[in-house]
C-alpha distance (Angstrom), angle and dihedral (degrees) to the residues before:
residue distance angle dihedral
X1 . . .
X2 3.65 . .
X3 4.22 89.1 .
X4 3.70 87.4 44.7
X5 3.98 94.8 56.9
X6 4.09 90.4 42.4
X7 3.52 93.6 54.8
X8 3.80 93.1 44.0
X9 4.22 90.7 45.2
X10 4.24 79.5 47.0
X11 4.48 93.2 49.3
X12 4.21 87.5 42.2
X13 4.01 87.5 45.0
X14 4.49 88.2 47.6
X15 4.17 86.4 41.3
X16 3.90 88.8 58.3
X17 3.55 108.7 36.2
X18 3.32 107.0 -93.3
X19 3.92 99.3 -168.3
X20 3.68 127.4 147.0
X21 4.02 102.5 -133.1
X22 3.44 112.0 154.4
X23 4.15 117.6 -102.3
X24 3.82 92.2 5.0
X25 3.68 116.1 115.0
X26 3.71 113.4 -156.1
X27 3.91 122.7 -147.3
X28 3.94 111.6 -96.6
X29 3.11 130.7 -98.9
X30 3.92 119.1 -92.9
X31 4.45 111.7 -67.0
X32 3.82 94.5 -119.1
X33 3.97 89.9 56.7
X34 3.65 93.5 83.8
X35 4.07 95.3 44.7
X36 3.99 82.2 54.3
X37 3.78 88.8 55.0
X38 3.54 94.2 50.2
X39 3.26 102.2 45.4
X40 3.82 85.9 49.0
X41 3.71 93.4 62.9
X42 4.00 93.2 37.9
X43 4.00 100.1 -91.2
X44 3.75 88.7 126.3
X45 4.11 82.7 -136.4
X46 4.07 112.4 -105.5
X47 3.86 125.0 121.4
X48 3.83 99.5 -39.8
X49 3.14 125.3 179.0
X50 4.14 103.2 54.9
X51 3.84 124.8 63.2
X52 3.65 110.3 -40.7
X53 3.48 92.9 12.3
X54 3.90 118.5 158.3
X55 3.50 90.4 -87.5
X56 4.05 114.3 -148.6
X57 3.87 130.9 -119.3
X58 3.67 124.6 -29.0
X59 3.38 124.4 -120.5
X60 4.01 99.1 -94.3
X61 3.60 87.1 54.0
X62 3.20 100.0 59.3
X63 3.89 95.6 43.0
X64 4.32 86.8 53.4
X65 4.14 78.5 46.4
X66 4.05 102.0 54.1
X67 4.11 81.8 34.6
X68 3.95 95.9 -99.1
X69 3.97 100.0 -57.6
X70 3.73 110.1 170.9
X71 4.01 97.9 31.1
X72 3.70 112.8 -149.9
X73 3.86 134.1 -33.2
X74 3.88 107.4 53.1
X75 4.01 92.4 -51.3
X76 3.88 100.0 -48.1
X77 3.99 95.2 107.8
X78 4.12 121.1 113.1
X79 3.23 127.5 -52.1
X80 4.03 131.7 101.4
X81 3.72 96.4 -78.3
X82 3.79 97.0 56.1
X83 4.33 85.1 40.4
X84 3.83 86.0 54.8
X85 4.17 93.9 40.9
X86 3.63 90.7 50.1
X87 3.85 93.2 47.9
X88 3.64 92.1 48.8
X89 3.93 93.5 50.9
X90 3.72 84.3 51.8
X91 3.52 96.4 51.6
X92 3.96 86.6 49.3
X93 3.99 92.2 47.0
X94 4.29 82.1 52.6
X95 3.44 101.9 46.7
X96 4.36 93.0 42.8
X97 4.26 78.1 55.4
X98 4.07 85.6 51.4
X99 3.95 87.4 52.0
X100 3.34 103.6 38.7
X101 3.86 97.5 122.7
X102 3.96 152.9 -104.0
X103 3.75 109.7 -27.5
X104 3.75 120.3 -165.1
X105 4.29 118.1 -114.4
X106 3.36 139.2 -176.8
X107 4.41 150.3 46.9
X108 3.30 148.6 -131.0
X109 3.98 93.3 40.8
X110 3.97 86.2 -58.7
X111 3.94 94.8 115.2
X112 3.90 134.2 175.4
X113 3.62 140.7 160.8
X114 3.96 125.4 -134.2
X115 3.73 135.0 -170.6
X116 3.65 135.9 -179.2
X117 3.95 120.4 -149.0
X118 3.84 126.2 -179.0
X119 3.28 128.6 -156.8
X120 4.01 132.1 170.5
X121 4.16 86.0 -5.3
X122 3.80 96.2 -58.2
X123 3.89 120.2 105.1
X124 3.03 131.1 -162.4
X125 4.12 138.6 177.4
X126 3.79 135.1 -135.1
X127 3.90 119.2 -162.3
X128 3.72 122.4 -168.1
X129 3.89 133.4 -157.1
X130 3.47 124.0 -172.0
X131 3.55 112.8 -140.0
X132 3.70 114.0 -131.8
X133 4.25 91.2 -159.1
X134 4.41 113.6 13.9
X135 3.47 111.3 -105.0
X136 4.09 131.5 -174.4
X137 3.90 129.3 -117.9
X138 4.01 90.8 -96.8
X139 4.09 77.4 68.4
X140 3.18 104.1 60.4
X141 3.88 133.8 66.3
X142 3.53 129.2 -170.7
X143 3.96 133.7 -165.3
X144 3.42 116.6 -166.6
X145 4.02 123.4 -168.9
X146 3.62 136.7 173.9
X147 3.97 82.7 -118.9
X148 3.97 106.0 14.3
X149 3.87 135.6 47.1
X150 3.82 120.7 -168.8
X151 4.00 114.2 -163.1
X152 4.29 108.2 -164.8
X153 3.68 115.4 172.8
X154 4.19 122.7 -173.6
X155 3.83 85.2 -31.9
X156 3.91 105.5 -41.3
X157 3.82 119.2 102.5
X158 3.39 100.8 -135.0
X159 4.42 96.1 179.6
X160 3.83 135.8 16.7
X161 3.25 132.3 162.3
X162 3.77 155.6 91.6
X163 4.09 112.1 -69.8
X164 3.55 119.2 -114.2
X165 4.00 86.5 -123.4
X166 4.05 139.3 3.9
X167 3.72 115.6 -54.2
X168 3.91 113.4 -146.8
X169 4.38 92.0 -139.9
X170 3.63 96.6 -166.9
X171 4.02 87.7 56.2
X172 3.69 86.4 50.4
X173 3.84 128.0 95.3
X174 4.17 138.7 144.0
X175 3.82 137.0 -138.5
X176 3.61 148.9 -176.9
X177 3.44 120.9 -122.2
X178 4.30 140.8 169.4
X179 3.92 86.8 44.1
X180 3.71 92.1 -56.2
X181 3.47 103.2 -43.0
X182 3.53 103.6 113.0
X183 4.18 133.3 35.8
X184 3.35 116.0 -148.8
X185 3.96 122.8 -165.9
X186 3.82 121.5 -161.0
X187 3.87 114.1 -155.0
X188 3.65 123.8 -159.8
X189 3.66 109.4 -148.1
X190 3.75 120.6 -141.4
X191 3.79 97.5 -147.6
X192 3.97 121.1 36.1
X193 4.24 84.3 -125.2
X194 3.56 129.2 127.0
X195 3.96 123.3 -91.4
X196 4.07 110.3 -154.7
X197 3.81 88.9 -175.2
X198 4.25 129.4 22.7
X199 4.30 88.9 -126.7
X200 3.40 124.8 29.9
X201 4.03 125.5 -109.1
């Protein structure tokens, strides 16, 4: 039907000199032309338009029409799109988890914090010690492994231990900041994943 009523709108359109010359207004097609349209896409013809008009296609018609795009619930059925919009939103839920903040570390009055950011798919960590007396870089060594770090400063290990995941070691570097008082430790992570703990268990 709906072919049917386009090429009838296109013979009424040929019958009445349908050209397109600027600032001339041709006379309209014949009155019945439109109620053929309408019924053609399931308006049932009548006034349209106002209240109780003849109202158009429902919704399922016009999926069957545009061959079903936009599946069920308001547009968010199959398709690549909503495969690619759900990826994304999971990718956005991961890397919020990879950001989620300072976390404290640490025993036996030895105490960091850590926290893992990621940016552009690489992560990386940053662990701070406060210092309980400032000390100078010929203090403080640091061991850094693909899967152990060990933290000695002036004498005291302050961390040791296997890594919860891969370290990338050339990524990896330390430094003393707040005049000494505090050791900070940047870790390049191997994988862009999410640590829940700086060692593992």
């Amino acid at each position: 039907p709906w072919a049917a009523a386009a090429a009838a709108a296109e013979e009424q359109v040929g019958r009445h000199g349908g050209g397109t010359e600027p600032g001339v207004r041709r006379a309209g097609a014949r009155p019945g032309m439109m109620e053929q349209l309408m019924k053609a896409m399931g308006g049932g013809g009548g006034s349209g338009g106002g209240e109780g008009g003849g109202g158009g296609m429902d919704m399922a018609a016009l999926q069957a029409m545009l061959g079903g795009l936009g599946g069920g619930g308001g547009g968010l059925g199959g398709g690549p799109e909503a495969e690619m919009r759900r990826q994304a939103q999971a990718n956005q839920a991961a890397q919020a988890e990879k950001n989620s903040g300072e976390a404290d570390g640490g025993a036996d009055g030895k105490a960091y914090k850590w926290e893992q950011t990621s940016k552009y798919g690489e992560s990386e960590i940053i662990v701070r010690f406060p210092l309980k007396t400032p000390v100078t870089k010929k203090d403080v060594k640091v061991t850094f492994k693909a899967k152990a770090l060990l933290v000695v400063v002036a004498g005291e290990e302050l961390l040791s231990g296997a890594t919860f995941g891969t370290v990338s070691v050339d990524d990896s570097t330390w430094c003393l900041v707040e005049k000494g008082s505090e050791l900070q430790l940047l870790l390049g992570l191997a994988l862009d994943e999410k640590w829940t703990s700086l060692l593992a268990a």
